[in-house]
Each structure stands twice: as structure tokens, then as C-alpha cells.
N, C-alpha and C positions, 0 to 999 in steps of 0.2 A: 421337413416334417416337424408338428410341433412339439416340443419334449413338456414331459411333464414334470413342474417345477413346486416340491411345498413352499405352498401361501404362507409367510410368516403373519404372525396375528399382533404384533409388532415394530417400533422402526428401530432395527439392531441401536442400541447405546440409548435409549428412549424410555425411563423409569416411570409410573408414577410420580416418584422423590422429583423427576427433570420437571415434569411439569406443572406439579405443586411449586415448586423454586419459581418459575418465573410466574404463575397465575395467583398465586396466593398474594404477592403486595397489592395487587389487584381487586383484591376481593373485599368490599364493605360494610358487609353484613350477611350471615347465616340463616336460616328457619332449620326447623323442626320439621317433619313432614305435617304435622296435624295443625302447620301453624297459619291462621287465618289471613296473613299477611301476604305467605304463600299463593293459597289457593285464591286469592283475588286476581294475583296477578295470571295466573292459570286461567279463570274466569276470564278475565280483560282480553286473554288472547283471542280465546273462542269468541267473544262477543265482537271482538275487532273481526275477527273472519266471515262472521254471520252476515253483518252490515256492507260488508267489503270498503275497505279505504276508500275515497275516491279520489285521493294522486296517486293509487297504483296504478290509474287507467291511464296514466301520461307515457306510461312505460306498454301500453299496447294499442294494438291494433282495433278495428271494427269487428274483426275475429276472434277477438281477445289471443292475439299470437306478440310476443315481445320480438319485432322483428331487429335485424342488424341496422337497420336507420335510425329505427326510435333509438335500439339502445346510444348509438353513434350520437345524439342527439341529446338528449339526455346528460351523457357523462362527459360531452365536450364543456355545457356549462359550469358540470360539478368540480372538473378535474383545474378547472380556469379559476376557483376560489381556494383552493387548498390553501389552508392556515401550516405550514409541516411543525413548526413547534408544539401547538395546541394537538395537531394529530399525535403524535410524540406521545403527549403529556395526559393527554385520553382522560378527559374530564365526563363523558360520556358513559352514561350505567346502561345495563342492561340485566337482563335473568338469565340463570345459568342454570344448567345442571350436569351432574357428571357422579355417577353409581349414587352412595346413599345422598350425595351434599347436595345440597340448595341454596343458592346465591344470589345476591345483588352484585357486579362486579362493575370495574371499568372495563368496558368494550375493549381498551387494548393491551388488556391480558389477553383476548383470542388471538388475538394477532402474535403477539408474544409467541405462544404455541406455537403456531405458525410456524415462527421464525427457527423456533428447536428443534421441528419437525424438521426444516428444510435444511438448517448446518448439520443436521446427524446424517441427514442423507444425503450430502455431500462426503460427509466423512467417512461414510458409509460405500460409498458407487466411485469415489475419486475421479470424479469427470474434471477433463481440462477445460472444455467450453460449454456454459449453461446458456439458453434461451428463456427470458419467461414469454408468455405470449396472452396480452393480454394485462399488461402490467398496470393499469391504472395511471398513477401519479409516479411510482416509483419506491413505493415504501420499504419491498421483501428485496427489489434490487440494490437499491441504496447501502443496505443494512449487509448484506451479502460482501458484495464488493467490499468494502471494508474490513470484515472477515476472515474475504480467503482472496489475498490480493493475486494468489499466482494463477487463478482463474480467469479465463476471459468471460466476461459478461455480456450478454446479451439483450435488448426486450422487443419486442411486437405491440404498438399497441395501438388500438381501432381508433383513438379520436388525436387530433393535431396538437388540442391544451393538454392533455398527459405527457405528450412525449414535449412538449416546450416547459410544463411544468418541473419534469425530470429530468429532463437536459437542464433545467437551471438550477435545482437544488445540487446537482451532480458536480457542477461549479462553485458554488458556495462554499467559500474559506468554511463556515459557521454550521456548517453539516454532520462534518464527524466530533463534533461537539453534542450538537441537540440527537446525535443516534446513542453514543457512549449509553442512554440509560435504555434503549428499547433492543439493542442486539444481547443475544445470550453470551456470547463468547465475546473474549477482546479484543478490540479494534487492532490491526495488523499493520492497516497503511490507510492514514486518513484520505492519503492522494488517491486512494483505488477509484474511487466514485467520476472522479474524474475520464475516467477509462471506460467509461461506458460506454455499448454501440448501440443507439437507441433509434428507433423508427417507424415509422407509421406504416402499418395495414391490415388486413383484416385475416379473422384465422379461415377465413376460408378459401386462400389462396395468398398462402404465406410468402412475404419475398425470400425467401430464403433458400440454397438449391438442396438438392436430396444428400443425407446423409450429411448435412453441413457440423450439426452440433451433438453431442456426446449425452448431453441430459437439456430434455427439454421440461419445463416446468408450468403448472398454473395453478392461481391460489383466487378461488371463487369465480375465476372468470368463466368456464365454461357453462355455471350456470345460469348465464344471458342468454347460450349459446343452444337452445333444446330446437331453433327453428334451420341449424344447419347444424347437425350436430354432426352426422355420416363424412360430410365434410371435411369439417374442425376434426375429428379424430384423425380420418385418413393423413389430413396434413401434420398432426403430430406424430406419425409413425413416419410419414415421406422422410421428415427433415429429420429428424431423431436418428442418431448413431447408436445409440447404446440402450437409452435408458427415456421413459415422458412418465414423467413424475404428476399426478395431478392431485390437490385438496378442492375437494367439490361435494355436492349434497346427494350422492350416489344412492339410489335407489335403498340399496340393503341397508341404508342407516335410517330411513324414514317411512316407515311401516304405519307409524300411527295417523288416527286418522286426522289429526290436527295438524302432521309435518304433510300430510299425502294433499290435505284442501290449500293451504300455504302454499304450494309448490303449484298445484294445477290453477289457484288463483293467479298467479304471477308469471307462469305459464315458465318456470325454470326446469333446469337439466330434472331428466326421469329416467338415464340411464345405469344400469345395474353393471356389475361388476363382469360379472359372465359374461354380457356382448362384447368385449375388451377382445379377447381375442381374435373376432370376428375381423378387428381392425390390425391385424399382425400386430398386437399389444401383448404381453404376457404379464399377467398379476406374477408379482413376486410378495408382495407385501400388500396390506392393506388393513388399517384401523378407522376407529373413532375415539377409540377410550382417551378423552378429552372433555373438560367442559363444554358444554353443547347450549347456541340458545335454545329456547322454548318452540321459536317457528320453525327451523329445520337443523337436519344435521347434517354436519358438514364431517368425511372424514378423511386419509392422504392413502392413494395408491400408487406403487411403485411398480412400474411394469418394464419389463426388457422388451426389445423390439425385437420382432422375429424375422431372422434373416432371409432371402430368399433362396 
């Protein structure tokens, strides 16, 4: 039966102060709300949405549906140029906001975030073995592993250059060097990276057997994932022991109609928090209060898995 559990509206040990600390060296310039500078780039977003990009269409279908091939296709060429120093060192701006503030920031200050969200809930849930599923190049594991070296680490990840990407920064003498300034807490064991179990497949029919891992995690990937999603859930509750942590652009954070056209342009995740259960998920936690870009919001839920 399923128990009812309060939603915390926070990630236990997770301040404002925490994530002004890591997003603020980030930040390189402020506005006013009435400031024209502002509202341009406000403007610029709408007016980019009206026109529709036209390399978003590379990312879909005839149907306009972002299927698991395109994306597969796609992110094998992007994951095969990754610069990881320049990722690092996030020379890349973007718009932010978060309650009154208005931002120009480097992009990887969100990431940062990220990274505080995901060691507090580790330090938080104390799982022995994490999955991420879906891990791109390897950025949140890298940084992780190093961290909390007495964890086993895991990732899933849908194209062949991510997981060859990552397996070779994982071996890089020169790794726990260029991480030192992008993890929140201090490095533990440079060798952890090395100890990674890395491997290719897809989340809709994970290689991995029921109940293998303790906390399963994922950071933006799920929302490639809106054309299997029933799926990809199910299988994060299969494999999942304890806990499937996901940061993804969950329905209840993008209500406006600028995050609502973004999201059905690009044809990404539009699932709400409330279906979770559905999937033997149980919210335990779930925020946004986080700097946010302008096209959608992205925020972290932490759910226990519901035993049978």
C-alpha cells in the first residue's frame, strides 16, 4: 500500500547561501527589473520562439517528435568534440533568473547547482551504489566519483562517443586537476574516476538487473526522453533499490506560456510530478528554487521506490 510521505520543499542541507556560494562567481552582470537590457533579451526569446530555430528540426521528426534515434544521433557527434577543460572553465553566458535577481551568468554555474543538489543528496539518502542513466560525456559523474570515493559509481549512456568520451577522461592523470574548481566539496580520491562502470544503452530497456542500484539518478536527460517516457520511468523504478533522483523540466515548474511553447517546440519531457507515483516513484522532495534559464525550468525530485 502506498504510505503517505511529506514533500519536502527542499534538498535537506541546501541554503540559498549553498547556492549563491557556487552560482554567484558565475554571474557577470545584474539588471533592474525595468532594465531595457533586460527586457530585450526577454523579447529575443519570444521572437526566437515565434520564428522557430531551424536546427531545432535536426532534433525531430516529420511529426515534429524528438525520437531515441535522432536524439542517438545527434549527441553521438556532440559527445565525440567535448573540449572537458573549456566545459570546466564555461566561458559560455546565458540568462538567468531566480526570485527578485536578473542575470547574465556563465552556463556553468547551473551546472554547479547541479553538482550541490546532487552531493547533498547523497549525503542526504547515503546510498552505496549510484546509476546515472543518461550521462552524456560524464561531467556530474566525474565530479561525483571523486567526492565520495567509497561509492560505487555507475552510468547508462544512449550513444558510444559519451561512454568512450568518459571512459577516457575517467583515465586522465589530468582530470582531478581541471575538476578541483567545478565540484562543490573536496576532492577525496583523485583515483575514484578511474573506478567508473560505464556503458552503453538505452533507458528504455536498461542493461541492468531489477533492484541492482540503491540511487538511481538523471540530470536533463529525461527530457529527450517525452516519446518513451512510460518506459524510461518504469525502468527507473525496476532497477532502482531505494531511491531515482531526477533534475528535469517537470511540468509544475513551467506553467508560463513561453517555458509551455519551448518545451512543446522541442517536443521535451511534460511530465508532472503527480504521475510519479503512478510509476511506483514516491516524491519525497522536490524543488526549483534555483537560478533558472529563460526557456524552461528545470527543477530536482527525489523519490523512494515503492516496494511491492
Amino acid at each position: 500500500m502506498q504510505q503517505t510521505i511529506p514533500l519536502h520543499s527542499a534538498i535537506p542541507g541546501v541554503t540559498d547561501a549553498d547556492i549563491a556560494r557556487v552560482f554567484d562567481p558565475c554571474v557577470v552582470e545584474e539588471f533592474a527589473a525595468d532594465s531595457p537590457t533586460w527586457w530585450k533579451a526577454l523579447r529575443d526569446v519570444d521572437a526566437k520562439l515565434e520564428r522557430r530555430t531551424p536546427t531545432w528540426d535536426h532534433w525531430l521528426n516529420a511529426d515534429g517528435q524528438r525520437t531515441s534515434a535522432l536524439v542517438q544521433r545527434q549527441y553521438d557527434g556532440k559527445w565525440s568534440r567535448v573540449d572537458f577543460e573549456a566545459e570546466l572553465r564555461g566561458s559560455r553566458l546565458g540568462w538567468f533568473e531566480w526570485g527578485d535577481r536578473r542575470m547574465r551568468a556563465r552556463t556553468v554555474g547551473y551546472k554547479k547547482v547541479f553538482q550541490l543538489w546532487l552531493a547533498r543528496v547523497i549525503d542526504w539518502l547515503k546510498p552505496s551504489s549510484v546509476v546515472e542513466i543518461g550521462f552524456g560525456w560524464g561531467m556530474h559523474l566525474l565530479a561525483l566519483a571523486v567526492q565520495f570515493p567509497e561509492i560505487r559509481f555507475r552510468g547508462v549512456e544512449l550513444t558510444a562517443s559519451g561512454v568512450l568520451t568518459a571512459r577516457a577522461l575517467a583515465l586522465d592523470p589530468a582530470t582531478p586537476r581541471l575538476l578541483e574548481d567545478f565540484v562543490v566539496d573536496p576532492l577525496r580520491d583523485g583515483g575514484a574516476a578511474a573506478r567508473l562502470d560505464l556503458c552503453q544503452g538505452s533507458a528504455e530497456a536498461l542493461p541492468l538487473p531489477d533492484k541492482s542500484v540503491d540511487m538511481v539518478m538523471t540530470v536533463l536527460a529525461l527530457e529527450q526522453m517525452e516519446q518513451i517516457r512510460d518506459k524510461a520511468l518504469r525502468e527507473l523504478a525496476r532497477v532502482a533499490r531505494r531511491h531515482v533522483v531526477m533534475i528535469e523540466p517537470f511540468r509544475d515548474w513551467n506553467s508560463q506560456p513561453r517555458h509551455r511553447e519551448y518545451i512543446r517546440q522541442l517536443d521535451y519531457w511534460t511530465a508532472a510530478i503527480e504521475e510519479l507515483p503512478a510509476y511506483g516513484l514516491i516524491p519525497v522532495a522536490a524543488t526549483a528554487d534555483v537560478p533558472q534559464k529563460l526557456t524552461s525550468h528545470a527543477g530536482i525530485v527525489v523519490t523512494d521506490v515503492e516496494r511491492g
